[in-house]
C-alpha positions in Angstrom: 24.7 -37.0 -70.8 21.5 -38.5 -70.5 21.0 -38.6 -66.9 21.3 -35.2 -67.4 18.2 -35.0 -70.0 16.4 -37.1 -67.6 16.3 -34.6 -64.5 15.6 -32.1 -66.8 12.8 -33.8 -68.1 11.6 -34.2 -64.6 11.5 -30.4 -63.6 9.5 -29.8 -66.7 7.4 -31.3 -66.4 5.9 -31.1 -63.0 2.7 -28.9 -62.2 4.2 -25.4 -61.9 1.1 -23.3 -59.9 2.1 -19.6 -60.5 2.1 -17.3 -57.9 1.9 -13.3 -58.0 4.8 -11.8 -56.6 4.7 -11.4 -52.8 5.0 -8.0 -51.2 8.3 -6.6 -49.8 8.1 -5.2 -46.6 10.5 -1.9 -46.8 12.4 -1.4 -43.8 10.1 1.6 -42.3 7.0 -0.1 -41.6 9.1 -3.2 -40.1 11.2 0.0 -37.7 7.8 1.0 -36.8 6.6 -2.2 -36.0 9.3 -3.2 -34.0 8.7 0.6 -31.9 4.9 -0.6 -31.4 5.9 -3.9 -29.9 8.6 -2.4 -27.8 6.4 0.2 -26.7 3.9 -2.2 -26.0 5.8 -4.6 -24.2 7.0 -1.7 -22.0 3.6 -0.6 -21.3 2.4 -3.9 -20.1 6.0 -4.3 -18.2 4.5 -1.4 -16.3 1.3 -2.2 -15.6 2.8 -5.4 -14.5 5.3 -3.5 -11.9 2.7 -1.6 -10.6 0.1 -4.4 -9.9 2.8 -6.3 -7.6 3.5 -3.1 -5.6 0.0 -2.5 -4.8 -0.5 -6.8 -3.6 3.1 -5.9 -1.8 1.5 -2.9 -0.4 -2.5 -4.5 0.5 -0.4 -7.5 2.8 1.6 -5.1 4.4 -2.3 -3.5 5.2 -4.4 -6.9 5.3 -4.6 -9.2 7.8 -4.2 -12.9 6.3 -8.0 -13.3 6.4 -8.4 -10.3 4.9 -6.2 -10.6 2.3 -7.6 -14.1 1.6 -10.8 -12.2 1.1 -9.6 -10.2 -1.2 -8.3 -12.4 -3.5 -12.0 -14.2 -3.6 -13.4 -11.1 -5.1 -10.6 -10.7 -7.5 -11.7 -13.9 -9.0 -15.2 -13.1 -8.6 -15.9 -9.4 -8.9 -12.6 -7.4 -10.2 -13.7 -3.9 -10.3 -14.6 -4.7 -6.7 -11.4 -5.3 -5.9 -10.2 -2.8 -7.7 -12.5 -0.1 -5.6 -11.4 -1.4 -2.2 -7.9 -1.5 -2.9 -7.8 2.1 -4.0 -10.0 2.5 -0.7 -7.8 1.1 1.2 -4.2 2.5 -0.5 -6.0 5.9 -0.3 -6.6 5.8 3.7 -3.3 4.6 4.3 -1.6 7.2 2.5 -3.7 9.6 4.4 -2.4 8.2 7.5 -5.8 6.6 8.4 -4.8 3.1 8.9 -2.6 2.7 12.3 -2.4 -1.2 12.1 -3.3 -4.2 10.0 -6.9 -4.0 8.8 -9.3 -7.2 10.3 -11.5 -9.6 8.5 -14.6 -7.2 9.9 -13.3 -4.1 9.3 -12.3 -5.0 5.7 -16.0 -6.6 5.4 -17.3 -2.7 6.6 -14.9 -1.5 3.8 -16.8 -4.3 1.2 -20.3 -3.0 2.8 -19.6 0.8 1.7 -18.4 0.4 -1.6 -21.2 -2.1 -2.5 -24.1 0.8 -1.3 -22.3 3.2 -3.0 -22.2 1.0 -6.2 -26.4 0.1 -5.3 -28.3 1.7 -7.4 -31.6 2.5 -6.0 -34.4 1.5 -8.3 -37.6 3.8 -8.4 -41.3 2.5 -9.3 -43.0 5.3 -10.6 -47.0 4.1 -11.6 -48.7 5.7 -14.3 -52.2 5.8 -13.6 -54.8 6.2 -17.2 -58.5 6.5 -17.0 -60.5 3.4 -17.7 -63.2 3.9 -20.1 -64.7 7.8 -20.0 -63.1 10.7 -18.8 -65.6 11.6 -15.8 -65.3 8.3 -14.2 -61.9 10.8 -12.9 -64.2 12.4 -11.2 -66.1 9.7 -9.2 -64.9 9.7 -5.6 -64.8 5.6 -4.6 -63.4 6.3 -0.8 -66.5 5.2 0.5 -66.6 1.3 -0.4 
């Protein structure tokens, strides 16, 4: 009986902290969460699919040099990549491309999407009048 008394003893008196009641998740929101994640990791599944059928696709169309190339600016430049990819898919859908594209030929591919991308930058001066307002009309030509 008194080994009893002694646990008891024990469990009384340690530090009890209290803590609020936690929140029950009702099984809705955990349904819809599940839905997001599936839908999610469906989407990405996708994008996933897609992205190997257009490298399956580009070294069926590249050359090994040019491919090579291509994966360069991938690391470097994505969107670049991007760009003459859908360049390239585009032209052989059209019938365009007859046989494996070359290192130059991709590189004239590289060269047209970059001076499209260019911007061209204008330098426009705006001139003001030093001082008075008639020294517009002095004419300084002949110095």
């Amino acid at each position: 009986a008194q080994k009893t008394n002694q646990t008891t003893n024990v469990h009384s008196t340690r530090n009890f902290c209290w803590r609020p009641p936690r929140k029950l998740r009702t099984s809705s929101t955990t349904i819809m969460d599940e839905a997001k994640l599936k839908a999610a990791q469906e989407q990405s599944q996708k994008i996933q699919a897609i992205k190997q059928k257009r490298d399956a696709m580009m070294k069926q169309l590249l050359e090994p040099e040019a491919m090579e190339r291509l994966t360069r600016i991938k690391l470097v430049k994505p969107e670049m990549a991007e760009k003459v990819t859908d360049m390239i898919l585009s032209m052989a859908s059209k019938g365009a491309i007859k046989s494996k594209l070359k290192g130059d030929t991709f590189k004239s591919y590289l060269g047209q999407i970059t001076e499209a991308n260019t911007k061209k930058s204008v330098i426009k001066f705006a001139r003001r009048p030093f001082g008075d307002e008639d020294s517009d009309s002095e004419n300084y030509d002949d110095m």
